[in-house]
Steps between C-alpha positions, in 0.01 A plus 500: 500500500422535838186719459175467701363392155713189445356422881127575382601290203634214701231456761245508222685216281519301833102587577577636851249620741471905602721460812741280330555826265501751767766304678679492203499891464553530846883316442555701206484842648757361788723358269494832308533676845781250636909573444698249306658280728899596509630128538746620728537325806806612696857668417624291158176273546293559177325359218463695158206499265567766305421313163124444601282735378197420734226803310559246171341232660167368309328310741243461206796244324329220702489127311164345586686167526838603689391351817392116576394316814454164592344296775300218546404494837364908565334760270703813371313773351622770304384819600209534318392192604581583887310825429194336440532241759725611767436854468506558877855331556643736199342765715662442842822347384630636133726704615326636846726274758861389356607737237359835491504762190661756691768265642756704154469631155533082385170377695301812411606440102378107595200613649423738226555265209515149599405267177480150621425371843415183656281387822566164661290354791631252670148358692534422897714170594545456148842301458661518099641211393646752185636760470311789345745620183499844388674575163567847361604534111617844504426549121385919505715846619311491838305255739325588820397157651387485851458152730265484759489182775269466734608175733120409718645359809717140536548553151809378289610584151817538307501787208743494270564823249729441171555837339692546171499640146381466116732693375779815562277814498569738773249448748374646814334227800311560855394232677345535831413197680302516824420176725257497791583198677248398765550302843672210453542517112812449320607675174792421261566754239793426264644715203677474249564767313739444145397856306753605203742745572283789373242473728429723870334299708383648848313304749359538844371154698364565840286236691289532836511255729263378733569266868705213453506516084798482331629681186803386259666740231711362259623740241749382260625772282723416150382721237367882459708832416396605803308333846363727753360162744371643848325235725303578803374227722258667809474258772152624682392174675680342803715184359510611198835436267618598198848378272647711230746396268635659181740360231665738319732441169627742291725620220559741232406804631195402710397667761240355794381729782401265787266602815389207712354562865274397751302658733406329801203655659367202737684342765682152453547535102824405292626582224812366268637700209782345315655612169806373299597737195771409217565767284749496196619738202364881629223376656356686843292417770378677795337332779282633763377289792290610820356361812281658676369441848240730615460588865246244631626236256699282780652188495549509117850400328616641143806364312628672201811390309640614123753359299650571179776370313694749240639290178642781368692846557280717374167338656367701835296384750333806805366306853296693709351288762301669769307436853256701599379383891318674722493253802698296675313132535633388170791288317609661165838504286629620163826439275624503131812418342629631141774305383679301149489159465750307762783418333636232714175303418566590123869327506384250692221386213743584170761248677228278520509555073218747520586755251437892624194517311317239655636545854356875505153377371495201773615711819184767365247241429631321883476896652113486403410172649390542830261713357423270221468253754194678651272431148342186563370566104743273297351629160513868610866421633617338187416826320675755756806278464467437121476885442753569780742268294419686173576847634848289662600427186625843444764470781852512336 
């Protein structure tokens, strides 16, 4: 199914200009050209996806209403509408700047076939009261959808992405989201992502970020087969900051493949990457972090930090934090911790009359709090918890 034909197909359903086509093409002969990723990263450190068979994807399965966007303060176009309106930002941005086809064989498939994408412009000094809400029905065997920010300067806006599904078909999902965040703009992006256990969902989130703007990742992970989540953050303008932080639960035999880093290419940037992982049954997770301090980035400081708690024997977790600096004007530090639920703090609660059951579910829930903390959104945090809680109740 993934011809040049179905592409030709697509881009004439969607009404796409020439170059819109031929860029199109252009990520279908390097995804054809590119290796399959192995998933291997270091002796024992792997993640198997064996089961997906990525040439049976039908990018063509798209549901015209799978997608659905709300705001009341800015204007999000779809991409037809940003075609005929904001044709020049689709030109310079989609896909030019933060994620690039050629990046692996999963952003050339995107940029070959991507079904549903999304531009928001946040205006100059324009201050949201609301979030923006993003809500993906994953109701078809494959969706392509693509977010685009643009954040004008002293800007300020809070997006919020819900993603689950209709039903249990085996699906396949790529999201890329890209953010250009000007000088002195602040984005929020928050995800939740609550997919049935027969779906692959792989998606790559990078944002640039202009002097003294700030960019905040929050990536809360609970449902899926499988999660391939990589987050890129590229700190290009002096001041300019950047927090990433992931929450991770799984069971059964889910599997999440976790890649968060920032790249600090301007002097006197920060950056803060925390994530807390529980995993029970034969679930697996992987995490990946990286700073990266490039030689004429000084006075910069990078914190990274991953935890994970195993409820179970036959749950594994694989840390691989990293620092990557190439001068010495700079204040960075890493750590992770893998470890089972503290049993002193368990007796102490069941001879308090807290039975096992609850105990277990209360330390989790109290292990995801200071991120939880962090989401000033008490209708978006009542529905992490809630679903947090639901997935809990399978502790034994």
């Amino acid at each position: 199914m993934l011809t040049e034909e179905v592409v030709r197909k697509l881009s004439f359903t969607l009404e796409e200009p020439e170059w819109l086509l031929k860029k199109r093409i252009e990520s279908l002969k390097t995804f054809n050209q590119l290796e399959m990723p192995s998933f291997k990263y270091g002796i024992g450190i792997f993640v198997d996806i064996s089961e997906l068979d990525i040439n049976s994807i039908n990018p063509l399965s798209r549901s015209n209403n799978s997608v659905a966007v709300f705001s009341d303060e800015v204007e999000v176009f779809t991409f037809q509408e940003a075609i005929k309106k904001h044709e020049n930002i689709i030109k310079e941005y989609f896909m030019t700047k933060c994620v690039i086809p050629n990046e692996n064989k999963f952003t050339a498939l995107h940029g070959a076939f991507f079904n549903s994408t999304i531009l928001i412009i946040i205006p100059e000094n324009k201050i949201l009261e609301k979030p923006i809400n993003i809500i993906l029905n994953l109701d078809s065997q494959a969706s392509f959808d693509h977010v685009l920010i643009i954040a004008g300067k002293n800007s300020k806006a809070t997006i919020i992405e819900s993603s689950r599904s209709r039903n249990n078909v085996k699906s396949f999902r790529s999201q890329v989201v890209e953010a250009i965040v000007r000088e002195n703009a602040s984005i929020e992006y928050v995800s939740v992502q609550n997919f049935n256990n027969s779906v692959y969902n792989f998606s790559k989130r990078n944002a640039h970020v202009e002097s003294n703007g700030f960019m905040f990742w929050l990536d809360c992970g609970i449902g899926s087969k499988f999660s391939q989540v990589i987050t890129s953050t590229n700190l290009i303008g002096i001041g300019a900051g950047s927090k990433s932080n992931g929450i991770i639960f799984g069971d059964e035999t889910q599997c999440f493949d976790i890649n968060s880093e920032t790249i600090h290419s301007a002097s006197k940037t920060t950056c803060d990457m925390m994530t807390r992982v529980v995993l029970n049954g034969k679930a697996k997770a992987v995490y990946r972090g990286l700073v990266k301090i490039n030689p004429k980035a000084v006075n910069c400081e990078g914190y990274q930090k991953d935890d994970t708690i195993l409820l179970s024997d036959d749950a594994r977790a694989d840390v691989v934090p990293n620092l990557e600096i190439k001068n010495n004007d700079v204040k960075c530090s890493h750590g992770a911790t893998i470890s089972q639920i503290d049993e002193d703090k368990l007796f102490y609660m069941m001879s308090r009359g807290i039975d096992d059951k609850t105990a277990k579910k209360t330390i989790v829930e109290g292990f995801f709090d200071p991120l939880m903390i962090k989401i000033e959104n008490p209708e978006l945090k009542n529905e992490i918890m809630n679903s947090i809680s639901k997935r809990l109740g399978t502790l034994r």
